[in-house]
Structures are given as C-alpha cells and as structure tokens.
C-alpha positions in Angstrom: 76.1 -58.2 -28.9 73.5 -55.8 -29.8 70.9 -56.9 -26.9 74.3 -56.2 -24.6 74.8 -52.5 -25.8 70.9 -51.7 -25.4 71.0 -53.3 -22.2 73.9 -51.6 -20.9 72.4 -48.5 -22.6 69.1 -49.2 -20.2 71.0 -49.9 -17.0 72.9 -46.5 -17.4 69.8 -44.7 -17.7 68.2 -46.3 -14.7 71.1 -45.3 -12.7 71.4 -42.0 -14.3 67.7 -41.6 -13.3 67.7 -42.8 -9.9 71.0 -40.8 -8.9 69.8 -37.3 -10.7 69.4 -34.5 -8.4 65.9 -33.7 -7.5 64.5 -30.8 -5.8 64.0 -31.2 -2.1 60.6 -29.7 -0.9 59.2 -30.4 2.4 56.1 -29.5 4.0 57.0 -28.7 8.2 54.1 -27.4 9.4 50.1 -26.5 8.2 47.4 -25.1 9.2 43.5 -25.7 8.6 41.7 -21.7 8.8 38.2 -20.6 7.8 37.0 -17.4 6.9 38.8 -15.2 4.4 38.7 -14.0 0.8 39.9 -14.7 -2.4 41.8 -11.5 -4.9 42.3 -12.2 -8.8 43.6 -10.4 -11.2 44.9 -11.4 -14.9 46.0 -14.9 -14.5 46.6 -14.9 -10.8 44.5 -15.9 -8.3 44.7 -15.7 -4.2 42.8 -16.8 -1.4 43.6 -16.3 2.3 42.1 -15.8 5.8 41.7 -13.0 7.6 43.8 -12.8 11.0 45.9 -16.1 10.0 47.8 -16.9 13.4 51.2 -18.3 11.0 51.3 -14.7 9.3 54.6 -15.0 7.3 56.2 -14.1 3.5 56.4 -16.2 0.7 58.6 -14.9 -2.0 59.7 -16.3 -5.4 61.2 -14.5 -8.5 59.3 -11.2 -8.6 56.3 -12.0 -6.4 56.0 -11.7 -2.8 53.1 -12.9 -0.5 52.4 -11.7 3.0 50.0 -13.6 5.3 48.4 -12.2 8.6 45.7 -9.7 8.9 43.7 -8.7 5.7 44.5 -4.3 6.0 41.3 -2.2 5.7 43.7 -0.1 3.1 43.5 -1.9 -0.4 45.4 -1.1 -3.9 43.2 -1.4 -6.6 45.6 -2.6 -9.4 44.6 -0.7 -12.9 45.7 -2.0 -16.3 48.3 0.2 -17.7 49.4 1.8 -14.1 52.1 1.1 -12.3 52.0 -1.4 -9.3 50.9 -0.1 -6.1 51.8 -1.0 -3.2 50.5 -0.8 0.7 52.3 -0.9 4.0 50.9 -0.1 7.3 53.6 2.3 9.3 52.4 2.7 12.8 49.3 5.1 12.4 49.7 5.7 8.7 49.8 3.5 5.8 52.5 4.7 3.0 51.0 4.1 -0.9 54.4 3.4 -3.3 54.5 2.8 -6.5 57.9 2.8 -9.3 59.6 6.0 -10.2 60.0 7.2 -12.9 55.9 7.0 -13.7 55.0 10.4 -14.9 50.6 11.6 -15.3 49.8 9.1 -13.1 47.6 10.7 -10.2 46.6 9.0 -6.6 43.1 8.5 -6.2 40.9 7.2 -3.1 37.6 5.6 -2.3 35.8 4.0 0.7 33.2 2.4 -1.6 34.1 0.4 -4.9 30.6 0.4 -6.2 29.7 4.1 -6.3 31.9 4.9 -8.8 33.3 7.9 -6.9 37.0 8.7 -6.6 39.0 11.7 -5.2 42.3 12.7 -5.5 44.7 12.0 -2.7 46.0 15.7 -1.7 49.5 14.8 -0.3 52.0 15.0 -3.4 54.1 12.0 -3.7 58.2 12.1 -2.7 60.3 10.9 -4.9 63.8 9.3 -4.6 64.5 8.6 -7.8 63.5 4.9 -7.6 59.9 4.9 -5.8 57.3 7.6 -5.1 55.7 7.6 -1.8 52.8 8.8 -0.4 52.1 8.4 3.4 48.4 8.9 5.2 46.4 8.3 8.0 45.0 4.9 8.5 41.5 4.5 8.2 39.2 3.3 10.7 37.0 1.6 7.8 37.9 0.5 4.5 40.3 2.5 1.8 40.9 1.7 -1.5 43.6 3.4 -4.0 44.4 3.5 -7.3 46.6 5.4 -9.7 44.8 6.4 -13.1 46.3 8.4 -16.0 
C-alpha cells in the first residue's frame, strides 16, 4: 500500500512537471558583426558593433538597449548623479536627465583623458518630470556629464 501512494505520488509529479507552463523564447533571426566596443559600468557590462545593419530596442523592466550606430555624443554616467541620457534630434542631440535633481551642473569634453571639462552654457528646461538640454551635434566626439 505504501509503495502505491509513493508511486502515485511520483506519477503526479511527472505529470505535474511535464504539463507546467514554461516560458517560450525563440531565437528568429541573428547576425554575426565585427568591429565594435564594449561600455561597463557597476555590474553591467555591453558590447556592440558599430553601424549594426539589425539596429533595433531591447527593453526589459527598467533598462532599455538601442542597437545601430555607436553616436559620436556619449553620457559619461557619474556615481551619485542622476542618469543621463542622449538622443540625436535632426542636427542637435538633446542631453535629459530626471527632474527634480537640484546642484547638478552640465559639463562637456571632447577628450576623456585631459581631464578638462566646461560647463554647457544652455540652461536646462524643465517640465517638472525631465530637464532638457538640446545642442548642436558634433562633428567629432562629445562626452557629458552632470557633477555636483
């Protein structure tokens, strides 16, 4: 009798097992690209290609990821500072970062090893939810942070 119930036990796992719901991921497409760069910060960790031909967005919970071409405008992400954010708009890129942040300035650099940063002279606008700052695009590279 007591082999019976521990078999019966057994068989309902198995089918318990075999009919559970997984979750359904597929791989459609790929691509093999060279090239590229790799961008870490904290725990995380990207790598991608410059002028990927299948530029799309990934998104999950709180992160986004946007392939295509590498921009020549780049956040530098400080500890402490609010996120910053880049989008290219035509001829200008527009640098956003959460409102309400108060002290935190804009600063700019074309070279990250010289130590030199100015202050971006367009005041941010402010809707209450995001500040916004938009310039020129750059014909070489750009980097931005906000500092305190």
């Amino acid at each position: 009798m007591k082999a019976f119930r521990v078999t019966n036990a057994f068989m309902g796992l198995l089918l318990t097992v075999h009919l559970g719901n997984g979750q359904n991921f597929a791989i459609n497409w790929h691509t093999i690209d060279g090239g590229g760069g790799t961008s870490s910060g904290a725990q995380y960790r990207v790598s991608g290609t410059a002028g990927q031909p299948d530029a799309g967005k990934l998104s999950g919970g709180n992160y986004i990821l946007r392939g295509g071409f590498w921009g020549v405008a780049t956040a530098v992400q400080v500890a402490g500072s609010p996120d910053l954010s880049i989008t290219a708009s035509g001829a200008n890129v527009i640098l956003s970062w959460p409102s309400p942040s108060t002290g935190f300035i804009l600063q700019q650099t074309t070279d990250l090893t010289s130590g030199t940063w100015t202050t971006v002279a367009s005041l941010p606008g402010d809707d209450g939810a995001t500040k916004r700052v938009t310039v020129p695009a750059f014909a070489g590279r750009a980097f931005f942070r906000l500092v305190k």
